[in-house]
N, C-alpha and C positions, 0 to 999 in steps of 0.2 A: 377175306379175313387176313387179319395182317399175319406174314410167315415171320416177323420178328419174333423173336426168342432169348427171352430172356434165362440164360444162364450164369449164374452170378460168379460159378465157378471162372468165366473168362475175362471176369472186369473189377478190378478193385478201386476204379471210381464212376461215377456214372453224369450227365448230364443233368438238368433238371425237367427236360424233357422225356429222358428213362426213368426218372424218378416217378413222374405224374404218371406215366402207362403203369407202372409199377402198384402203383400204390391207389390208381382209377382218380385222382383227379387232377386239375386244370394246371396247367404249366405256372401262372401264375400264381397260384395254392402255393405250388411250392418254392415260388420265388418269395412269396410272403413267411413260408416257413421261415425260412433261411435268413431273409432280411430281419428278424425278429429275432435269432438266434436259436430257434427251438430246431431246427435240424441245421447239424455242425458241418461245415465245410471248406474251402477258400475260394476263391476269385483267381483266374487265370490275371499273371502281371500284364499291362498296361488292355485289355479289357474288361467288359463288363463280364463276364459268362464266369458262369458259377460252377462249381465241381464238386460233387458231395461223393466220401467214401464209402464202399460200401459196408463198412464197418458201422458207419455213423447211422446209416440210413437202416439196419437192422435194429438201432437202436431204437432210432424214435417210433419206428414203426410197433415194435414191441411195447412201449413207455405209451402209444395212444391207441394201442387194441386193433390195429391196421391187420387184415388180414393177410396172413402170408401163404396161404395155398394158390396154389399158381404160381407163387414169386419166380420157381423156375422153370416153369413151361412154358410161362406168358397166357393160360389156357384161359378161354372167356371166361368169366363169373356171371354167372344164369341164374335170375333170379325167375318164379313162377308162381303167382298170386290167382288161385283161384278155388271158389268154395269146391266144385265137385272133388273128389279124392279122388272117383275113378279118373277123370281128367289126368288130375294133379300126378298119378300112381304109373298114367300109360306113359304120359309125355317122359318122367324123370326114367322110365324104365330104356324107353325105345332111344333116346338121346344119352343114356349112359353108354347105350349097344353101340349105337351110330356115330358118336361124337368123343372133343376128348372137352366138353362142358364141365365145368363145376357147377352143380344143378343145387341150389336151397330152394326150398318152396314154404309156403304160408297159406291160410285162406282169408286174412281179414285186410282192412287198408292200414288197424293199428299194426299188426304185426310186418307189415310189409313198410312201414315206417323204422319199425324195429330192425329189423333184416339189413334195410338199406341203410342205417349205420355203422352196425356189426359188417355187415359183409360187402360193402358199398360194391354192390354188382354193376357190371359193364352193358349189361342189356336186362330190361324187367319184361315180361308177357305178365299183363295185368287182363284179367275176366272181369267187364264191366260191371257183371250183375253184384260183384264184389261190394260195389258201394252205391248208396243209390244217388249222389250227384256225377256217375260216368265218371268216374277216375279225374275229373277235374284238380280235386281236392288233393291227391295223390299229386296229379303233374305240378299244383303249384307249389309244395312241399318240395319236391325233387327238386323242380328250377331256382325253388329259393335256399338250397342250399351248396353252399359254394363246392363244399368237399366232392356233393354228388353232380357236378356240372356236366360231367361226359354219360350219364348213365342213362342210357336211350330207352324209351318204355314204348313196348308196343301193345296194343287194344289189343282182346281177342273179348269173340261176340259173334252170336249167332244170328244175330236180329241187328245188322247194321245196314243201313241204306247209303247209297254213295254220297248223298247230303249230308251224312251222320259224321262219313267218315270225312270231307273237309272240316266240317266243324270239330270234333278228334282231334285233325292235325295243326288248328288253330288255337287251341286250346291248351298246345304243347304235346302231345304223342308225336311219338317218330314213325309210326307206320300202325297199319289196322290188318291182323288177323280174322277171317270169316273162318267159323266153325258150320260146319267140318273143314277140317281140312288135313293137308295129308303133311306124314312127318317131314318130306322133302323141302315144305314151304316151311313148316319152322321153321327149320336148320337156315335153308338161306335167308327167312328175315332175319334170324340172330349173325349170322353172317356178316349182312348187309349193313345190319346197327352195327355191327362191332365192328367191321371195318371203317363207316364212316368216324368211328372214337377217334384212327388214328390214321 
């Protein structure tokens, strides 16, 4: 997991590559902000690279409903889409204990649609029995939305065969949880996606 940390307290401007970790998405999201005027900045003189204040960047982020918890811990945003509660009830409990996650959960694909706007999380554990096309329908919603570019979804499923899971990761998942399984393996797939974000 990445040890960057964002404390805003030490920076009064930022990159647009802090801005996209910041804010979970794609470098170029935020060059299109910028280019467009909607988050306020300058241009360093005679290059291209762009500088947004952190003044400015609380703005727009507030003005488009950006979540700001985490802004200054850098802490993953963990989303957890699955019908069982007791599931939903152990994982958010043992990973509050264990972790320093930002945990929202849901159990349907609409609300997990809903979720990943409002809180556009860095890594999803989606329960495939959630929907009945396998999270297909899910990963191609995700991949087709630009804001959510970096937010890595992993399968979890009791009933997956190793065939399943290429097909899974063809189909856009970034990895495949087998239930049962034990808290140590969450933590590092969430890990593992949320490093690979950055």
């Amino acid at each position: 997991m990445s040890n960057e940390q964002f404390n805003l307290l030490d920076k009064d401007v930022l990159t647009t590559g802090e801005v996209a970790k910041i804010c979970n998405v794609a470098s170029r999201t935020v060059s299109k902000w910028f280019d467009s005027g909607q988050l306020k900045g300058y241009r360093i003189p005679g290059s291209k690279d762009r500088r947004i204040p952190v003044g400015n960047l609380l703005t727009f982020m507030r003005e488009h409903d950006i979540p700001m918890d985490g802004l200054m811990s850098g802490r993953p945003r963990v989303l957890i889409c699955d019908q069982d509660e007791g599931v939903i009830d152990t994982l958010t409990s043992v990973l509050a204990e264990q972790t320093n996650f930002d945990i929202h959960t849901c159990d349907s694909l609409f609300a997990a649609g809903m979720e990943c706007e409002r809180f556009r999380p860095h890594v999803m554990l989606y329960e495939l029995g959630v929907s009945e096309d396998d999270g297909r329908q899910l990963c191609s919603m995700i991949r087709g939305n630009e804001e959510l570019q970096v937010t890595r979804i992993i399968a979890m499923s009791s009933r997956i065969t190793d065939g399943q899971t290429t097909q899974l990761m063809q189909c856009g998942f970034d990895g495949v949880l087998r239930k049962p399984f034990t808290v140590r393996q969450v933590i590092e797939a969430v890990e593992t996606a949320h490093a690979v974000v950055y």
